[in-house]
Each structure stands twice: as structure tokens, then as C-alpha cells.
C-alpha positions as CSV (number, residue, x, y, z in Angstrom):
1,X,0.0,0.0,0.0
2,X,1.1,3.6,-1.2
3,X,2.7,4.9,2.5
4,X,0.8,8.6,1.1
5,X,-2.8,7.6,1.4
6,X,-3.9,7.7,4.7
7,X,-5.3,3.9,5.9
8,X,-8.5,5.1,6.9
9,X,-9.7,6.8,3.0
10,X,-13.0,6.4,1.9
11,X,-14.7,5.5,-1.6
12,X,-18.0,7.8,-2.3
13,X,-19.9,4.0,-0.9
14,X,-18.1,5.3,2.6
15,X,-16.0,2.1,2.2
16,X,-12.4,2.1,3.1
17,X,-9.9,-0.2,2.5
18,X,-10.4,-2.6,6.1
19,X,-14.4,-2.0,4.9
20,X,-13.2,-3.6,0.9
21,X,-11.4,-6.2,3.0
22,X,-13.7,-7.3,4.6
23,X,-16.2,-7.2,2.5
24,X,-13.9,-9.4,0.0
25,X,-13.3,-12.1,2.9
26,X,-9.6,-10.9,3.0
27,X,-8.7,-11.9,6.2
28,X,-5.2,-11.3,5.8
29,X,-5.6,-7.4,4.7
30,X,-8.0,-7.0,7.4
31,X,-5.7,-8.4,9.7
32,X,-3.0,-6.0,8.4
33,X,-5.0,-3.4,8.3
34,X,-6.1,-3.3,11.7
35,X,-2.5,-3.9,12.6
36,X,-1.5,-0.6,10.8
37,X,-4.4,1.2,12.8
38,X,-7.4,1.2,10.8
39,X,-10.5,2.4,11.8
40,X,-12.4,-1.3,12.3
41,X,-15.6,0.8,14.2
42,X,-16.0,2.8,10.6
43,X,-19.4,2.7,8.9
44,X,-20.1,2.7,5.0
45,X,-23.0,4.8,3.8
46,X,-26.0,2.6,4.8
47,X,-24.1,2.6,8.2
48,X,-22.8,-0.6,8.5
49,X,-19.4,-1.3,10.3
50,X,-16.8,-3.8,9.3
51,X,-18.3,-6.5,11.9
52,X,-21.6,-6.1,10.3
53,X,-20.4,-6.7,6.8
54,X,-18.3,-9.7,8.0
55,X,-21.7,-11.4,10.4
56,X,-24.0,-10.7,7.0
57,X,-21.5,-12.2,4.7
58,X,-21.0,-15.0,7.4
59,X,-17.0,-15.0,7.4
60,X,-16.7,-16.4,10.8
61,X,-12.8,-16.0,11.3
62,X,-12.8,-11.8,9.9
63,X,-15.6,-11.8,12.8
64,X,-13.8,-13.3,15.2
65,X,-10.7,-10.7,14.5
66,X,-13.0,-7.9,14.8
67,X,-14.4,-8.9,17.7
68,X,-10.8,-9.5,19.2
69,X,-9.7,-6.4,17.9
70,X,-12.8,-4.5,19.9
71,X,-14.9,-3.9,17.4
72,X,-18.4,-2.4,18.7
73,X,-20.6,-4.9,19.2
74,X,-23.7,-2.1,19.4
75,X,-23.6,0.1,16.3
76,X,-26.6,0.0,14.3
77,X,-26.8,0.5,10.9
78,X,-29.1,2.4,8.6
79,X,-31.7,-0.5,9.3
80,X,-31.6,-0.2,12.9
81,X,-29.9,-3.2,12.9
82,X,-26.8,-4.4,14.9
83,X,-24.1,-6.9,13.9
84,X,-25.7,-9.9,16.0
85,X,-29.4,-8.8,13.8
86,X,-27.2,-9.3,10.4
87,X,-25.3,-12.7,11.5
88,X,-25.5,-15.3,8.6
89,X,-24.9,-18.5,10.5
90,X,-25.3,-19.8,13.9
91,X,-21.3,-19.5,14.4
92,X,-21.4,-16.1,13.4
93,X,-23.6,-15.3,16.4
94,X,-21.8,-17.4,18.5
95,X,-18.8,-15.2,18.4
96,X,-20.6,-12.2,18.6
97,X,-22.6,-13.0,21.6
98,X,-19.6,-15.0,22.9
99,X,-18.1,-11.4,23.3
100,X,-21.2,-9.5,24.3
101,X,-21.8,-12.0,26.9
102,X,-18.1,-11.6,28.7
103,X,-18.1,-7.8,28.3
């Protein structure tokens, strides 16, 4: 990545690169990405945050990083939905709720 755009740039969706990522199921760019700061609480233009995208596209390990990482487990989107309302697959829920339920 070019070390003059700034990791957190966004496309006219809102999306920004960790938001691509994960959308893409790129694990290892999200994991990067966070790793070099990105914003992983950041919502696209209907409002949804990375760990919304990852729950509704059920990739269970970009979840579990988010999660990990401290992604908000709260933030609604333009739906009024949360990431746990999104969640594709039982396992998906399961690490979310996992998390709410030790917070």
C-alpha cells in the first residue's frame, strides 16, 4: 500500500480499504489493516461497520478478529440493525454473543 494515502480513505460508498477487505473475505488485509491502525468501528454509507459486513457475509474468522480487535458490538446501521441482527450462520452469532456475553 502507497505509504501517502492515509489507511483510513474512503470511496464515495463510505467504504475504506479494512471496509473492501472485509467485505472481500480478506482476512489477511484485514488483519494488516487493523494492525497498521485502521478504523475497524467505521461505517459505509448505509451505516454498516466492518463486523456487520463480516456477520452478513457469514466469514466467521474476519468476525472473530474484529471482535478480538474491539470492534463495537452495538452500532446500528441504517436499518436499525446491529451486527448480532445481520449474522448469517449460527457460528457467526456465537462469536458475537460470545463477546457481548463476557463484556
Amino acid at each position: 500500500m502507497d505509504r501517502n494515502v492515509p489507511i483510513n480513505i474512503r470511496a464515495r460508498d463510505g467504504f475504506t480499504p479494512l471496509l473492501a477487505a472485509v467485505e472481500n473475505g480478506q482476512e489477511n488485509m484485514a488483519l494488516w489493516l487493523i494492525s497498521q491502525s485502521a478504523n475497524f468501528n467505521v461505517q459505509d454509507s448505509s451505516r454498516n461497520s466492518c463486523l456487520h459486513v463480516a456477520a452478513m457475509k457469514g466469514f466467521v474468522s474476519i468476525c472473530r478478529l474484529l471482535v478480538h480487535a474491539g470492534a463495537a458490538m452495538n452500532l446500528l446501521n441504517a436499518y436499525d440493525e446491529a451486527p448480532l441482527d445481520v449474522g448469517q450462520n449460527a457460528e457467526v452469532c456465537r462469536v458475537i454473543l460470545g463477546k457481548r456475553n463476557s463484556s
